[in-house]
C-alpha positions in Angstrom: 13.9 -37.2 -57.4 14.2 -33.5 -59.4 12.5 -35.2 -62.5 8.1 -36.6 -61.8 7.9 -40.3 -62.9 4.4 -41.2 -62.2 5.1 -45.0 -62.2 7.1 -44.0 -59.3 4.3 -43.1 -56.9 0.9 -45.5 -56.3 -2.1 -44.5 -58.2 -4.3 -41.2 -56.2 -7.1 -42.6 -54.6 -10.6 -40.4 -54.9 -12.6 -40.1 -51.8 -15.6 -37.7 -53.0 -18.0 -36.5 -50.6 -21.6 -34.9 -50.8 -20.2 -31.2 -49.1 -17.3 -29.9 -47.7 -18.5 -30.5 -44.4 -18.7 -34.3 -45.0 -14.9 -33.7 -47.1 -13.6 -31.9 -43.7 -15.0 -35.0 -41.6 -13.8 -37.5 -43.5 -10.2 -36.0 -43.9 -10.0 -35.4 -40.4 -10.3 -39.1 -39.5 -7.9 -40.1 -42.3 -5.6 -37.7 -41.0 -5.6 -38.4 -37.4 -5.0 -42.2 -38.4 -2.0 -41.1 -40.0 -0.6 -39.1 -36.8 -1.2 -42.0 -34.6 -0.1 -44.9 -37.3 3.3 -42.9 -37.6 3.9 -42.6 -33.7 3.0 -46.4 -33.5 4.6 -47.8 -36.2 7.9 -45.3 -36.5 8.2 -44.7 -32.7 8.4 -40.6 -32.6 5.7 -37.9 -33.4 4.9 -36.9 -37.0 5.4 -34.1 -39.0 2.6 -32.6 -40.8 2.5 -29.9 -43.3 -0.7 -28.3 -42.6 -3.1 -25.9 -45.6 -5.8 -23.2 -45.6 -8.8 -21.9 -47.9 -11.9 -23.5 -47.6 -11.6 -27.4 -47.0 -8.2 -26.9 -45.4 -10.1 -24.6 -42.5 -12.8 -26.6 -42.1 -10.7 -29.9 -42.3 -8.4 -28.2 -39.1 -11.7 -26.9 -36.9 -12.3 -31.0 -37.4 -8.7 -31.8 -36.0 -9.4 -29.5 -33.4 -12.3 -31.4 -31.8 -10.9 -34.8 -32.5 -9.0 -36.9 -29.6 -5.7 -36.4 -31.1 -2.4 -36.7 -29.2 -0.7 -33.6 -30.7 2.8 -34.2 -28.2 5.9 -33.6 -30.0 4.2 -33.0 -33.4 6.0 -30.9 -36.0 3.8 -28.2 -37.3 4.3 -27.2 -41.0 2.8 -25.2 -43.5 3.4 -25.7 -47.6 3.8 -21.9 -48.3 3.5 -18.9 -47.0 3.0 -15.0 -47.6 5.9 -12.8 -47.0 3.3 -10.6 -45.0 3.8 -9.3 -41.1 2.5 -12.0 -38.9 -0.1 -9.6 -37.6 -1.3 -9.9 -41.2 -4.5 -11.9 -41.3 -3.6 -12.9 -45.0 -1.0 -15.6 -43.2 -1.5 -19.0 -43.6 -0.4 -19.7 -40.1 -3.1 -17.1 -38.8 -5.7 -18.4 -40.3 -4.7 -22.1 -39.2 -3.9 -21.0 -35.6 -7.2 -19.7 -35.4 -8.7 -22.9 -36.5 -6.3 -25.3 -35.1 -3.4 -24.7 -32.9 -4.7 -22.4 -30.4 -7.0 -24.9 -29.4 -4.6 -28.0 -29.0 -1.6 -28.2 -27.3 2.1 -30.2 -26.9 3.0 -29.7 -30.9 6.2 -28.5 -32.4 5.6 -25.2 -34.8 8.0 -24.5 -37.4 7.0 -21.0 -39.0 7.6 -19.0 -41.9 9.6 -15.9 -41.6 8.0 -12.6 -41.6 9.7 -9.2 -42.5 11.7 -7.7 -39.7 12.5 -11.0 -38.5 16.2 -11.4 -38.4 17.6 -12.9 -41.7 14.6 -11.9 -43.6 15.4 -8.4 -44.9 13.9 -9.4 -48.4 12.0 -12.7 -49.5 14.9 -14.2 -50.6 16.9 -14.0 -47.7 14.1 -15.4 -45.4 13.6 -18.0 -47.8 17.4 -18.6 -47.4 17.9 -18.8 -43.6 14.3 -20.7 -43.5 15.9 -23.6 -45.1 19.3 -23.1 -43.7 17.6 -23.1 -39.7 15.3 -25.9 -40.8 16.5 -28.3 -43.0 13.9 -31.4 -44.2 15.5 -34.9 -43.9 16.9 -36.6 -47.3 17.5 -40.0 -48.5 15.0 -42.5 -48.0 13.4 -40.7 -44.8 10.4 -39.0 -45.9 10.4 -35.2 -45.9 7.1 -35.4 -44.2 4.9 -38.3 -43.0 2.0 -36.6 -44.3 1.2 -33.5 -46.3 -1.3 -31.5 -47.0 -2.7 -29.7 -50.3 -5.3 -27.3 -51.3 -5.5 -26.2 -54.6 -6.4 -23.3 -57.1 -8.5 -23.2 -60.0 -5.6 -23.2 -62.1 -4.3 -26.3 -60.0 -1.5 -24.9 -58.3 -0.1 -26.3 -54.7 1.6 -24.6 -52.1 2.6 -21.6 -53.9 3.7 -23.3 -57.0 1.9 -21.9 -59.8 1.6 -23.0 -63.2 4.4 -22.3 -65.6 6.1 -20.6 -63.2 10.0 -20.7 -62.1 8.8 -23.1 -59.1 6.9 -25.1 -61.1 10.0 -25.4 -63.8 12.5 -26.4 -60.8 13.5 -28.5 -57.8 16.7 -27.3 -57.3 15.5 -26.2 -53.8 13.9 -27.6 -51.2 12.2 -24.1 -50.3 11.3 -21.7 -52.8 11.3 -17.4 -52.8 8.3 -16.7 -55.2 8.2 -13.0 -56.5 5.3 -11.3 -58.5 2.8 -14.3 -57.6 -0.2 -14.1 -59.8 -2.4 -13.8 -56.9 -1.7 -11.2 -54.2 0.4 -10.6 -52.6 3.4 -11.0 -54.9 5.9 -12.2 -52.3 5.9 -15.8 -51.1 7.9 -19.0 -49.8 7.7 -21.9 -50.5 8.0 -25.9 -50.5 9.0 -27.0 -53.8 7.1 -29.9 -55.3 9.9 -32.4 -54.7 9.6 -31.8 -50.9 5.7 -33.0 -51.6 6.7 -35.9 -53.6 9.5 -37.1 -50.8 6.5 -37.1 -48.7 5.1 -40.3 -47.3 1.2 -39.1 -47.5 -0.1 -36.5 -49.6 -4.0 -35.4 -48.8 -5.6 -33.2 -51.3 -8.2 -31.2 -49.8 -10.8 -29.8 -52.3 -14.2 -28.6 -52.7 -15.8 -26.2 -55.1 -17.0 -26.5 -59.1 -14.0 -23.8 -59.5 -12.0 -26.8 -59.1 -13.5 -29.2 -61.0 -11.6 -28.5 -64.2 -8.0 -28.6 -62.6 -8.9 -31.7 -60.4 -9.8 -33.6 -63.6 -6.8 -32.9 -65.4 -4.4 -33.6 -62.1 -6.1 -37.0 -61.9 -5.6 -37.8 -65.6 -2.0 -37.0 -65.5 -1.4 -33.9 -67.1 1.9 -31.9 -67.2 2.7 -30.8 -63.5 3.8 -27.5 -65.8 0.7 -26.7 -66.8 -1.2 -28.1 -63.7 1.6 -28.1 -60.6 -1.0 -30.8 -58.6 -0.8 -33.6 -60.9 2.8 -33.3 -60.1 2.2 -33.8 -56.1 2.1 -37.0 -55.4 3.2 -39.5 -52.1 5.5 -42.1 -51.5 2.9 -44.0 -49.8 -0.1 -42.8 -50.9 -2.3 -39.9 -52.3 -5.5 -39.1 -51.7 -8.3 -36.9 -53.3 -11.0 -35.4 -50.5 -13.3 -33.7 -52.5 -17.2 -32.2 -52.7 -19.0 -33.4 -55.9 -18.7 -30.0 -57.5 -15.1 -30.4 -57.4 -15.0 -34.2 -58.5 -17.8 -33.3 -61.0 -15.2 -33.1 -63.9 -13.9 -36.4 -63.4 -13.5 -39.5 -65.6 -15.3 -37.6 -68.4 
């Protein structure tokens, strides 16, 4: 599925919210529906690709006080930095903070750090990353559910606008160099990985936002806007605050 077709995918949905405390509580539920819908319905745990910033922290301190069975999870996240893991500029510190150190019984699969074996250089962690942990193809869904921030600029993950990412899908994970937004070195999931997804939760709040959400919604060229390119198999949804919805429709 290298090439969008938005006829593909069901229409986003739009869930917008007064705050981003009310965004957070509502994408919580949603979210912990989908967890226990895929371990009824598909018999096994799911596997989640988790986000940061604003909403996506807020949204795990939720998880982490909801009554979720996190056994046998599989722990994701869409990007990372190519940072030491001390580094609090990781995605996964920031969400282990939040999250995982306060639940229990999940699966993590993390992003390399330098010094780790295989990861000399960006590339080569982005390498053996996909090589240790490949993401299931053909009609099983890369993940049951995955989740999005997004920039001002509407990028996902680490998929930036008109950049090599956003051009290609010839990978399932991605080495980004010279990033425009520090620091330069990154991996990532491609957008095809997102779009082989079953569920795809945007998480977004801010009138930063309000201008890329808009033009994601209405369709616009994933190249110019990489989120109107992420879309699910089963469904998308739009968590925002009404600063970042406040664009919408007009």
């Amino acid at each position: 599925m290298s090439r969008f077709d938005p006829a593909y995918f069901p229409d986003p949905e739009t869930f917008i919210h007064s705050d981003v405390d009310e965004l957070a509580a509502a994408a919580a539920n949603a979210i912990a529906e989908v967890l226990a819908e895929t371990r009824e319905t598909q018999g096994r745990p799911a596997r989640i690709s988790l986000t940061g910033g604003g909403a996506g922290l807020r949204t795990a301190r939720r998880l982490a006080a909801a009554d979720i069975d996190w056994t046998g999870v599989e722990v994701h996240f869409g990007d990372e930095r190519f940072v030491p893991r001390s580094d609090p500029e990781r995605n996964s510190a920031q969400v282990r903070e939040a999250l995982l150190d306060r639940v229990s019984g999940y699966t993590l699969v993390d992003w390399p750090a330098p010094g780790d074996d295989g990861a000399a250089n960006v590339d080569e962690a982005a390498a053996s990353f996909a090589a240790a942990h490949p993401l299931p193809s053909g009609d099983s869904p890369t993940f049951d559910l995955f989740l999005l921030g997004m920039g001002g600029e509407g990028h996902v993950n680490s998929v930036f606008p008109h950049s090599p990412q956003v051009a290609s899908d010839a990978a399932d994970v991605m080495a980004v160099h010279d990033c425009p937004k520090p620091p330069p070195e990154r991996m990532t999931y491609s957008l095809d990985v997102v779009r082989r997804s079953a569920h795809v939760f945007f998480l977004v709040a801010g009138s930063e936002k309000a201008e890329a959400a808009a033009a994601a919604l209405d369709g616009a060229d994933p190249k110019q806007w990489p989120a109107a390119g992420a879309r699910g198999t089963s469904s998308t949804r739009w968590f925002l605050d009404e600063a970042a919805a406040a664009e919408i429709g007009r």
